[in-house]
Every structure is written in structure tokens, then in C-alpha cells.
C-alpha positions in Angstrom: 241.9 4.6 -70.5 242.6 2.0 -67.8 243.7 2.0 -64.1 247.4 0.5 -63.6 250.2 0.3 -61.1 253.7 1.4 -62.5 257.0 2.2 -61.4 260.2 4.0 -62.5 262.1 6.9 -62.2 262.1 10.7 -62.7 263.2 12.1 -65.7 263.4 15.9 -64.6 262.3 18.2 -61.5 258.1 17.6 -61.3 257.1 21.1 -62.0 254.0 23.2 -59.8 251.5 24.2 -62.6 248.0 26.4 -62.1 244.9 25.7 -64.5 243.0 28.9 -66.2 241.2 28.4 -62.8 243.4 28.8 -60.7 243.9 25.4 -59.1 247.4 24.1 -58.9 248.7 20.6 -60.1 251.7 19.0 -60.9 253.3 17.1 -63.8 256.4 15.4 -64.1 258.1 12.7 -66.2 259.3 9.3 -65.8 260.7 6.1 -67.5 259.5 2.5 -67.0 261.5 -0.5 -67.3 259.7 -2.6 -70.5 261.4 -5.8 -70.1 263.3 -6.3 -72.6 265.7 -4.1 -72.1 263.8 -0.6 -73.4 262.4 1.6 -71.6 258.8 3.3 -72.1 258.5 7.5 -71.5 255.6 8.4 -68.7 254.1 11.8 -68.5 252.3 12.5 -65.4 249.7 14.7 -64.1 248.5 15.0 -60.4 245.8 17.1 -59.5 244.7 15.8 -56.2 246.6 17.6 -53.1 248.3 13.6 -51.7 250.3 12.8 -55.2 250.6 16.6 -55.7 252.4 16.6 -52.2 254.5 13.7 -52.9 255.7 15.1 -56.2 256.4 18.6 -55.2 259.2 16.7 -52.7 260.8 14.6 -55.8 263.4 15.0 -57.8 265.4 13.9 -60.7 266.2 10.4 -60.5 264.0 9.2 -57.5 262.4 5.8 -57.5 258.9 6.5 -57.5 255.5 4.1 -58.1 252.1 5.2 -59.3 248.6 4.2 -59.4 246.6 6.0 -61.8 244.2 6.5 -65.3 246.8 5.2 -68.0 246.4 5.9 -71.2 249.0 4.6 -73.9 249.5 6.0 -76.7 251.9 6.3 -80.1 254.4 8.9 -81.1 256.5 9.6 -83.9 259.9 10.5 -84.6 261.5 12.5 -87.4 263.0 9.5 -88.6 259.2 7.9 -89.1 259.4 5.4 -85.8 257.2 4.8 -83.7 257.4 4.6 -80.1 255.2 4.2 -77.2 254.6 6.6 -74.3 252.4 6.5 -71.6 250.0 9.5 -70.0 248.9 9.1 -66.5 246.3 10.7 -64.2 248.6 10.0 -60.7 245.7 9.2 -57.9 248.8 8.3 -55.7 252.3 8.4 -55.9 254.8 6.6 -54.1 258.1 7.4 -53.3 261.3 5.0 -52.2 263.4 6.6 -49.9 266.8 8.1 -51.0 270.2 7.9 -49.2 269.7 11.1 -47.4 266.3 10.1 -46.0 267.9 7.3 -44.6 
């Protein structure tokens, strides 16, 4: 695991979730920009109420940044590849406004 700054946007609507005791957080999804051209899948989980807050007002397609526990890992495909993905522990999100904000 390592702390990291990342940004990209939402994949889907960030969805409210409740543990076995009782304590709500969120997770949502995400791509980043690699560089090359590729992008890398983010799954992220919030459990503190200030990126839970931000979150729960996103949705698909916002610009968002976060700073958080990274951990990368591998996954593979039915055709045998393997591609990266990211997990992240969201300590704060960050959100660019959209039109309508504006």
C-alpha cells in the first residue's frame, strides 16, 4: 500500500453502502489517464464522512481527484491478459465543478 494523488473520472453513480456494523460508506469507480494513451480502472472506497460527502454528490462522468491508500494490483481476463487496476482508500476527494455548478 502507498499514499498517492490521482485524478480521473467516474465510471458509474458512487453508490451509499452500510458495513455488518452499521456504518455507512461509499464506493465508486473511476478511470485514470496512463499516458500512453490507456487508461487504468480505480475502485474506490470512502469511509470518512468529507470524501463520503463529496462522493454521495457525484456522478457519472465528473472530474474528480483523490488522495488516498493505493494499492495496485493485477487482474485477468478470459482471454489470459493481464491488466492493472487500482484500489483506493479515498481520505479526500476532490471534485471539478460541472457546467451547471457554474
Amino acid at each position: 500500500m502507498m499514499d498517492g494523488l490521482i485524478t480521473g473520472r467516474l465510471t458509474g453513480i458512487p453508490e451509499s453502502r452500510v458495513d455488518r456494523n452499521r456504518r455507512p460508506y461509499m464506493v465508486a469507480r473511476m478511470r485514470a489517464n496512463a499516458g500512453d494513451g490507456s487508461s487504468i480502472p480505480v475502485n474506490i472506497v470512502a469511509f470518512d464522512n468529507a470524501p463520503c460527502a463529496v462522493l454521495r454528490s457525484l456522478s457519472e462522468g465528473d472530474a474528480i481527484a483523490l488522495r488516498g491508500s493505493f494499492t495496485p494490483k493485477v487482474w485477468i481476463d478470459r482471454q489470459d491478459e493481464s491488466h492493472a487496476v487500482l484500489d483506493v482508500v479515498a481520505q479526500q476527494v476532490l471534485a471539478a465543478p460541472t457546467m451547471s455548478d457554474l
